[in-house]
N, C-alpha and C positions, 0 to 999 in steps of 0.2 A: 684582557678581553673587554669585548664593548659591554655598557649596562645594561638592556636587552638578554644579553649573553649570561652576564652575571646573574642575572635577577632569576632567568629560568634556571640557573645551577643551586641558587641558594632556595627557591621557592619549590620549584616542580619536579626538579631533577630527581630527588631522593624518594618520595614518594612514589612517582614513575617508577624508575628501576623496582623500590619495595615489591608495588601490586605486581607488577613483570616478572621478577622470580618469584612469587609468591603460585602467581597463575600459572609460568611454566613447572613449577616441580609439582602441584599438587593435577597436573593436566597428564603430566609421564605416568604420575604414578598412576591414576584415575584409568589411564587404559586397561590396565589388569584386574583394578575392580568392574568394570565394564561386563570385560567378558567373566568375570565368575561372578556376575550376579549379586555383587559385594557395594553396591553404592550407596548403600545407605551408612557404612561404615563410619566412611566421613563424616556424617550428622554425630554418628554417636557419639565417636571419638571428641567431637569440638563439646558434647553434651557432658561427656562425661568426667571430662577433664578440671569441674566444677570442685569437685572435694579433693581431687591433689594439689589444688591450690589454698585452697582454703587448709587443709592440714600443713603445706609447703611454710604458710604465714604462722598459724600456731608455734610451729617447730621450731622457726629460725625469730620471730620476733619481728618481723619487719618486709617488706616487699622490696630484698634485695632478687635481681632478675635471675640468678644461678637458682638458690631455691626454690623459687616459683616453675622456673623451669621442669628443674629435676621433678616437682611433684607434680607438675602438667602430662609428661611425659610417663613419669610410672604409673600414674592414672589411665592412659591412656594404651598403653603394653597394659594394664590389665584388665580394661576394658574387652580388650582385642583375646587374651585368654576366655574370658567369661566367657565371652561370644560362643567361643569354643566348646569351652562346657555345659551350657544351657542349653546347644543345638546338639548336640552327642547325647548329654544324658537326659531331655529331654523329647527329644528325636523331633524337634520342631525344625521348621525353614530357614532359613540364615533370616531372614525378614525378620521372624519374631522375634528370635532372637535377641536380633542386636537391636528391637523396640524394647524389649524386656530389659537388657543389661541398662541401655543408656537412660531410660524410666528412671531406672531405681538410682542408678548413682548421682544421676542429678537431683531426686528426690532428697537423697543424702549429702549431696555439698548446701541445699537450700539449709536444711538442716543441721546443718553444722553451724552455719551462718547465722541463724535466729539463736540456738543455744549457747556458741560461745562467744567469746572474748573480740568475733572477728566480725561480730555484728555493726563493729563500730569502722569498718574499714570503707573507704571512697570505693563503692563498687558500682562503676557508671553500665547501667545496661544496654547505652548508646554505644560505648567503647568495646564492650562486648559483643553485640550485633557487628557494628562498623569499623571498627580497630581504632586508629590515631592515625591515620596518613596524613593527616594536615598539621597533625603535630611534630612532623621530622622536617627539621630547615638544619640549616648548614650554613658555616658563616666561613670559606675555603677563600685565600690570597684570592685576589681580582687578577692576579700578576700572572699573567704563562707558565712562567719562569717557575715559580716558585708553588704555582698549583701542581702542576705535574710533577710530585714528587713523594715518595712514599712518604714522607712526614704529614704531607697535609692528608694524603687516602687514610693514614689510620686515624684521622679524628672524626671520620665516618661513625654515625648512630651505630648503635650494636645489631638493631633491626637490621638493615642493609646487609651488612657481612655475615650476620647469622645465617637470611636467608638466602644469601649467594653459595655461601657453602651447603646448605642444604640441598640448592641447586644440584651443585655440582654432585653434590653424593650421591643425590636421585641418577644424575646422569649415568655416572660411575656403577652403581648398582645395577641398572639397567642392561648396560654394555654388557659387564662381566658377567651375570646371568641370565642372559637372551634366550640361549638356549631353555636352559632348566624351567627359566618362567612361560616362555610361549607352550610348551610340551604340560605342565605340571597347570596352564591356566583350560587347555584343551580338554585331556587326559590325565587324571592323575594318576589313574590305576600303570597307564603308559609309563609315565615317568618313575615310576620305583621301580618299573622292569628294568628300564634302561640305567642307575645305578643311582638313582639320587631319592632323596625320600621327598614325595609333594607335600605334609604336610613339613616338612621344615619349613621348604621353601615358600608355602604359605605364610607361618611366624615371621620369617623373616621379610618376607612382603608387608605383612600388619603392622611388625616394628618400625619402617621407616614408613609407613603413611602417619603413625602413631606419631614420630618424632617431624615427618612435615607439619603435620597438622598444630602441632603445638609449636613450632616455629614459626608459622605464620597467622597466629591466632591471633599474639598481640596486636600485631600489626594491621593485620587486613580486616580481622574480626572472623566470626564464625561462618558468615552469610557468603562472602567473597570464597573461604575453604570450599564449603557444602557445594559450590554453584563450580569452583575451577576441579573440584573431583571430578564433577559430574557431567558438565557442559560441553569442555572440548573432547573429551574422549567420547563421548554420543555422539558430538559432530562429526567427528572424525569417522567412527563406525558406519553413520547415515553413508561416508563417500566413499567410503571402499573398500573393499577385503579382505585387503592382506595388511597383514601385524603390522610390518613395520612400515607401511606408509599408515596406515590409523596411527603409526606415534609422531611421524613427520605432520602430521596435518595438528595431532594435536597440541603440537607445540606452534604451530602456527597461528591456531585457531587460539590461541590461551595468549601469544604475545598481542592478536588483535584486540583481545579482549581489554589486555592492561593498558594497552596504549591507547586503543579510541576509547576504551571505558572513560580513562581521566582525563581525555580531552573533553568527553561529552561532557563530565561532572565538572571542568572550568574553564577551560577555554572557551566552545563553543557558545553555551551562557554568558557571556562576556560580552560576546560579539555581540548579541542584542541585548546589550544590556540587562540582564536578567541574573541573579544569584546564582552561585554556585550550587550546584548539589552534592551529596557524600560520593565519591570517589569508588571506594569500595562496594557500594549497594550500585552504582551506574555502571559499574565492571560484570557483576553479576547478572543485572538487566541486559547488556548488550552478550551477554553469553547464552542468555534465553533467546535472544534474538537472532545470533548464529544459528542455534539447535532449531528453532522455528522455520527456519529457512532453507534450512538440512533436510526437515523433515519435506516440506514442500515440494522443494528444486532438486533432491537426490538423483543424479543418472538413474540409478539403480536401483531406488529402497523408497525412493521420494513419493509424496503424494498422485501429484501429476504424472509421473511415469507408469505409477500403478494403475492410476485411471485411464491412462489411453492404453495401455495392457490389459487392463481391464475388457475396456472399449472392442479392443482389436481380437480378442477371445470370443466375445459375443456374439462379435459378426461373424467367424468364422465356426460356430457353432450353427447359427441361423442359419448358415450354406450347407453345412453338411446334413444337418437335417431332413433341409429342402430336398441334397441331391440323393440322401438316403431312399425319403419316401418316394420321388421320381423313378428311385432305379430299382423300388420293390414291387411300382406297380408295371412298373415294364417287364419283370417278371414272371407276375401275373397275367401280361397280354395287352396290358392298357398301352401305349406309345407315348400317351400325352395325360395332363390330367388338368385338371381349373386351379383357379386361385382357392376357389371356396372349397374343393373336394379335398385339397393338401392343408387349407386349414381346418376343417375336422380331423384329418388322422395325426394333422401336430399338434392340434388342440390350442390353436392360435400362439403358437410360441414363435415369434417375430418372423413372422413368416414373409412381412413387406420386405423388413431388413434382410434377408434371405433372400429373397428372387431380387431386388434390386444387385444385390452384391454377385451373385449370377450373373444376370445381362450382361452387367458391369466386366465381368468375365469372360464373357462368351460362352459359359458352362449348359444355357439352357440358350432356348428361342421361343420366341413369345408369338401367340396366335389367336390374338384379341385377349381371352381371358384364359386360353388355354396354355401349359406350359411344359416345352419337348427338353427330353436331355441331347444336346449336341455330341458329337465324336468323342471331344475335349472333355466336354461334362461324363459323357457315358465309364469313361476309365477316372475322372475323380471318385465318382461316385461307387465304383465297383470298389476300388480302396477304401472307403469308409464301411462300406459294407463288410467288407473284408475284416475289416479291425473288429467291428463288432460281434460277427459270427465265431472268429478266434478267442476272444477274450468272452465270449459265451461258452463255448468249450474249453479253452481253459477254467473259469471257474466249477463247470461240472466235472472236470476230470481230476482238477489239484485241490482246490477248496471246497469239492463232494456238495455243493448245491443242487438243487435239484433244480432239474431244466427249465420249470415253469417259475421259479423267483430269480432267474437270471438276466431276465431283458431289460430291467432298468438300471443297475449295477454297468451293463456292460455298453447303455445308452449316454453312460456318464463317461466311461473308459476309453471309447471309440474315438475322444477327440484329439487323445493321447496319440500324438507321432509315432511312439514306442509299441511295438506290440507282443504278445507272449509267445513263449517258445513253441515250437510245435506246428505239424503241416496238417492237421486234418482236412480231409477231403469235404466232410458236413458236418454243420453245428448241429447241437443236441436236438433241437426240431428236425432234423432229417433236411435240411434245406443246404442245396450247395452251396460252398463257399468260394469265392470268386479268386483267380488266380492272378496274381500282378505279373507283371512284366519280365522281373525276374524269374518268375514261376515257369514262367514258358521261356525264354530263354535256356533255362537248364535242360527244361523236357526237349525243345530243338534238338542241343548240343548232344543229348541223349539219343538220342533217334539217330541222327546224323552218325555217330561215333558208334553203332548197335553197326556188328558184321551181317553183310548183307547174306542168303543164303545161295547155293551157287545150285544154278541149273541143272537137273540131271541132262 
């Protein structure tokens, strides 16, 4: 391989993949804390895994990786019970909760730390926050021949394989209980009808975020975990609705992450000349920056979408308004009314925006300052009247209101498409209610279809 070739295998290459499976399995599993409401878990867990290490060093004498591990990991499964316990016998939020459990255990690994023997141990809290990505190099044959070959993949860091396997479990995990976890993340009550119990399948969900999370602690640090829980599977949620494209997107969204993260943190700094930055803290930045833009540019859920929905509700409130009070003073005898006489009985609520969007329409016609409902307007307007007289009598006949607090209740309701069951002839003021189109179509076909009487 050319040196170029070599240099990104022995320099970049390992760290990359690292943050890459590190991002996608805590990105899989993150979607299920997502939807239960659970993401703060992750914090804990990386928070609380503080005294099974420090006990793991007591125990064994020394910072071999398996010990540390195993007491990362059973700190971190009992983290995930506490949780449990504190919010049941406490009957507090999953929030407080897992503030409360990860409080205290990390209070207790500090403390273990000043009291014993392990106070004297290198505990870099840069390492902790940011992991050691830039401490995995690789010294793999330059030769084709002789790289491609299982002798040199197993002189691969332990980090790499660890978390490529964890990868794959998450994968593995996910697949085989798709079912159980989409149903048991919904519904639990659902799920133990259907024959599985949700809080196993809960445990068993905590266990393996437990065992990602301390898989990827070393490595990536605690800030890269908190941010690939949390990050792609919000992104993911902001785009779409259903389950399993939210897990497609969030695996998407988590490989962006690792891959432009550590180009931003060293290649791009490069390019003008400028230092690198941490790897792992630029992964978790550029995952704030996906979710940022999620929230923004969502089709669906996004900022901008909701303001011109917004937008678009408003106006279409201003018009029916307009064509309400147009069509109850024609009622009354008036034909026409001013701009200023429709702004007193709407009490100046956009009433510009309202007869502009009219015109606009064809719904009225304008005669200097005065303003007629047209054909087209005369049958909008008889439907929103409609809505609102229905859903007046509705709430006085099902929800026992009394007729004189129901007009603004049902001023709010009228703009709803959907309207309530039931053909009353007049709302609770005694005032007819206007028939659509459909309405007299039946009565037609009734008339029509009614035998005629025969002559004597």
């Amino acid at each position: 391989m050319s040196d170029a070739i070599y240099s990104f295998v022995r320099v970049d290459m390992l760290p990359l993949l690292t943050a890459t499976f590190a991002a996608v399995t805590c990105g899989l599993l993150g979607n299920f804390l997502v939807l239960r409401r659970l993401s703060l878990m992750g914090d804990a867990i990386s928070h609380a895994v503080l005294p099974g290490l420090v006990i793991a060093f007591l125990v064994s004498g020394f910072r071999n990786p398996l010990p540390m591990f195993l007491g990362a990991a059973i700190a971190g499964i009992a983290t995930v019970v506490l949780v449990e316990v504190v919010q049941k016998l406490g009957r507090v939020e999953p929030g407080a909760a897992m503030g409360v459990v990860f409080s205290i255990l990390f209070a207790l690994g500090v403390l273990l730390i000043e009291q014993a023997s392990a106070r004297h141990v290198d505990l870099d809290a840069d390492c902790v926050l940011h992991g050691q990505l830039e401490t995995l190099f690789w010294f793999p044959p330059q030769d084709w021949g002789e790289f491609i070959s299982w002798s040199t993949f197993l002189t691969l860091p332990r980090q790499v394989t660890t978390l490529a396997g964890m990868m794959i479990a998450s994968f593995m995990f996910i697949s085989i209980f798709y079912k159980e976890l989409r149903i048991a993340a919904f519904d639990p009550e659902l799920a133990t009808t259907q024959g599985f119990h949700a809080g196993l399948m809960h445990y068993l969900l905590m266990i393996i975020v437990a065992a990602a999370t301390v898989a990827s602690f070393e490595a990536v640090g605690s800030i890269l975990v908190i941010a690939m829980l949390i990050g792609p599977a919000a992104t993911a949620r902001m785009l779409t609705g259903s389950l399993l494209w939210q897990i497609i997107i969030s695996v998407m969204v988590a490989i962006i992450c690792g891959s432009f993260g550590y180009a931003s943190a060293t290649a791009i700094p490069a390019v003008f000349g400028l230092d690198s930055v941490n790897a792992a803290g630029m992964m978790a930045v550029v995952a704030g920056v996906t979710l940022t833009l999620a929230i923004i540019f969502s089709p669906q859920f996004g900022m901008i979408t909701k303001t011109l929905r917004w937008r678009k509700l408003s106006m279409q409130i201003a018009l029916d308004d307009l064509l309400g009070a147009l069509y109850r003073l024609a009622e009354s005898g008036a034909e026409s009314a001013s701009i200023t006489q429709l702004a007193t009985i709407l009490q100046g609520r956009e009433i510009a925006k309202g007869t502009s969007q009219a015109l606009r329409r064809g719904l009225v016609s304008r005669f200097g300052d005065m303003l007629k409902l047209t054909t087209s307007g005369h049958k909008a307007a008889a439907t929103i009247v409609r809505r609102h007289r229905l859903w007046e009598s509705y709430l006085v006949d099902r929800a026992e209101m009394l007729p004189t607090e129901v007009h603004d209740q049902a001023e709010q309701l009228e703009h709803v498409a959907l309207q309530p069951p039931g053909e009353p002839v007049t709302d609770p003021h005694g005032r007819p209610i206007p028939r659509d189109r459909e309405d007299r179509e039946r009565a037609n076909q009734t008339e029509t279809k009614r035998p005629k009487k025969n002559k004597p």
